[in-house]
N, C-alpha and C positions, 0 to 999 in steps of 0.2 A: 677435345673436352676442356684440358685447360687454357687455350686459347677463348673457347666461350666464356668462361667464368673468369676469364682476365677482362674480355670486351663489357660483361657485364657489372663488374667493377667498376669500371674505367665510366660506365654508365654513373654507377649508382652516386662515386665522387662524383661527377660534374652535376648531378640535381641537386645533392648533399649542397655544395657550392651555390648554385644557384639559388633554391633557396634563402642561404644566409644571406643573398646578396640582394635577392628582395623584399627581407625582414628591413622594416625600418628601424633607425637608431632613434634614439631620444633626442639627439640635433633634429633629425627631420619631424621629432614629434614637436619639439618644443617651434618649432617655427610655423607649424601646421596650426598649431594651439595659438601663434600669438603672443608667447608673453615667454619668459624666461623665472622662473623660482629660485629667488635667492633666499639662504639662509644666512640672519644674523642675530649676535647676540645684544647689539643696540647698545653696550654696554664697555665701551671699550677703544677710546679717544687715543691716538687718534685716527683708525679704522674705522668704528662705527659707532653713533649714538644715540639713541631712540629719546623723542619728548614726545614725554607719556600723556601731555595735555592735548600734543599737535599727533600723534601717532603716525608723525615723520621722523624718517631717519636723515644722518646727515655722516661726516666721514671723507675720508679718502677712500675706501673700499664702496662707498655710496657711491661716489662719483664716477669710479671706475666702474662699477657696476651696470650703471647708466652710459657708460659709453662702449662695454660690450653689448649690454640693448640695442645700442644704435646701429651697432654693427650689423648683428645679428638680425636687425630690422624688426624687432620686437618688444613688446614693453618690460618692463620687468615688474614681477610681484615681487614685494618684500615678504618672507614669512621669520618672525620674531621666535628664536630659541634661545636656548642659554647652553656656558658653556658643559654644568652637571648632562643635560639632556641630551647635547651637539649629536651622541651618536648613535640613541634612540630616534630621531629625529629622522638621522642620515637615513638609520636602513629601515624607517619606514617610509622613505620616500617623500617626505615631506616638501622638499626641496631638491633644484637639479643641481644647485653648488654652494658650497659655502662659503662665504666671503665673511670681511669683518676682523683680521690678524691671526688668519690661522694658521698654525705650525705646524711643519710634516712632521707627522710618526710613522713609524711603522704600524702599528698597533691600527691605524687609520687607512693605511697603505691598505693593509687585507684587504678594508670594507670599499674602496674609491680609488680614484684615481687623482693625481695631485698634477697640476699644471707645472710649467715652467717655475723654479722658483720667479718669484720675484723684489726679494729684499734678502741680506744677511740678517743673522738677529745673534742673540744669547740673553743667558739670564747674567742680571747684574742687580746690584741692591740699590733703592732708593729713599734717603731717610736723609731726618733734618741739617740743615745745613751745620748745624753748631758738630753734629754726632760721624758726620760723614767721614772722616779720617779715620775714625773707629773701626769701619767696615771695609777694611780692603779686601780680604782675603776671607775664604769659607772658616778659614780657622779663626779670626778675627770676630765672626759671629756666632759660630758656636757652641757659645759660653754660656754657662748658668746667669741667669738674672736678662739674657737679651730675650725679646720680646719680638718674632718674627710673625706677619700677618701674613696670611694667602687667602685668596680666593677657592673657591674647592670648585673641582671638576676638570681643571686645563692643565698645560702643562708647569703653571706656575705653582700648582702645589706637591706635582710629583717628584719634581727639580728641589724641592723645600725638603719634602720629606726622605730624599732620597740622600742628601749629603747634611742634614739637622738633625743630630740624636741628643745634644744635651740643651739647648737652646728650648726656650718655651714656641711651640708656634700654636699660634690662633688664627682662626679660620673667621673671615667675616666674607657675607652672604652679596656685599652690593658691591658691586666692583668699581661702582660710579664713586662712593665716598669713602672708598678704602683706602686712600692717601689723606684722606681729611684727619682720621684716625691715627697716623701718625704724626701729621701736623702740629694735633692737638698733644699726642705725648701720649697717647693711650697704646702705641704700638713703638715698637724701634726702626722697621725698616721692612720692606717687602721686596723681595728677589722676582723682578719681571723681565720683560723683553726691554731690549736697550731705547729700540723706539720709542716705546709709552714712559721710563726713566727721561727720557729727553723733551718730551712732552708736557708731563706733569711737573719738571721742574718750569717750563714756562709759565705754565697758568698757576705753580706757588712761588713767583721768585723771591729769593733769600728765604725761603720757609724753609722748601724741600729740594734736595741738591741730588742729582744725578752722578751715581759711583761709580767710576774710570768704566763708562757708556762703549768707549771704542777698546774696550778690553774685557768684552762678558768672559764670566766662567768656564761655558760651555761653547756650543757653536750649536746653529739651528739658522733654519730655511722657512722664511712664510710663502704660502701659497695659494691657490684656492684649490678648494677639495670638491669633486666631482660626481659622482654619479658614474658605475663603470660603463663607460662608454668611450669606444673609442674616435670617434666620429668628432664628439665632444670635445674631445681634449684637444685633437689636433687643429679645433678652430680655435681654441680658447689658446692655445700656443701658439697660433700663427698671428692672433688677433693683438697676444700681447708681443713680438718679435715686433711686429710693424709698430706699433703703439711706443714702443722704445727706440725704436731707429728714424721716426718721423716726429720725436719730442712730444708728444700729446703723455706719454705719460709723466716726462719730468716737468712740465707745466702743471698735472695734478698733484706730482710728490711736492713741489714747492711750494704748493697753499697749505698742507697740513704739516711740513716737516720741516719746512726753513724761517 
């Protein structure tokens, strides 16, 4: 008797298994479908930027994007979120990955799966070049009367809110002119990713000056965030392994980054 009910066990796992094994994943969906769904926030230089007249994007995560397509043998749909929404978005399936400068959380971890990093990051302050000596340190900003800007919804304003108790922060909505803001004097400084600090001091030079860039506060990993699928991930980690060991990706980092 217990020899049957061992053999029919031993049954029930291997259907159990088999089964699973000829459920499809969303790689074999998404290749069957043709296209691949990227999510981006179009907002967010120099990752990704959406013109609202052309409703193209464009970026480093654009290009990258367009070259796991290629891989993948598929085209790719862009679909436009923002960061408030990123993760109503996620788990309605909107999209199979998100691309565009995203940051692992944990908090994200639950909902997806996150590829291979693919860049260092941390938050660091970005503010006018006359004011920038001002802000070295968390304690250095703050102070009563500084004026710190975020954007709400990512991890730029939880980083703000999480070490900012006497310091004024304000919250502005366009992530595209929220360095304008400070330019002009209406903000003191905004705590981002070191890349976008290194970025946005190009296109304001002597306006807007990037705060010791290779010495963020914190420490943080970009990546692209996935859809749980395992299938998934380990193309999109093999696809960026080779992509980094065959130079095709430092040829894309050095049109947006250098």
């Amino acid at each position: 008797m217990v020899r049957v009910l061992s053999s029919l066990a031993v049954v029930f796992l291997l259907m159990t298994a088999s089964a699973h094994a000829q459920q499809a994943s969303r790689l074999d969906d998404i290749i069957k479908r043709g296209s691949l769904r990227v999510g981006l926030t179009g907002d967010y230089l120099p990752f990704s930027s959406l013109d609202k007249e052309t409703s193209k994007f464009r970026g480093f995560d654009v290009d990258m994007a367009e070259a796991l397509g290629k891989a993948l043998g598929v085209k790719v749909d862009y679909v436009h979120t923002a960061w408030p929404q990123l993760m109503k978005d996620f788990e309605a399936d909107n999209f199979d990955i998100a691309m565009g400068g995203v940051s692992i959380t944990l908090d994200w971890q639950k909902k997806g799966l996150f590829s291979t990093p693919i860049m260092l990051e941390g938050k660091t302050p970005i503010a006018r070049c006359s004011d920038a000596g001002k802000y070295q340190t968390l304690a250095d900003i703050d102070r009563p009367g500084t004026r710190v800007i975020v954007n709400p919804g990512g991890t730029n304003e939880r980083f703000a809110r999480a070490n900012i108790k006497t310091a004024e922060i304000k919250t502005w909505n366009d992530n595209v002119t929220i360095f304008d803001e400070i330019a002009k004097g209406d903000a003191d400084l905004m705590m981002t990713d070191a890349s976008e600090t290194r970025y946005q001091q190009k296109l304001h030079p002597g306006v807007l000056c990037a705060v010791h860039p290779e010495r963020p506060f914190d420490f943080a990993e970009k990546a692209y965030w996935m859809q749980r699928d395992l299938a998934l991930k380990a193309f999109v980690d093999q696809w960026l392994h080779i992509a980094i060991e065959d130079g095709s990706f430092k040829k894309i980092y050095a049109v947006w980054f250098e």
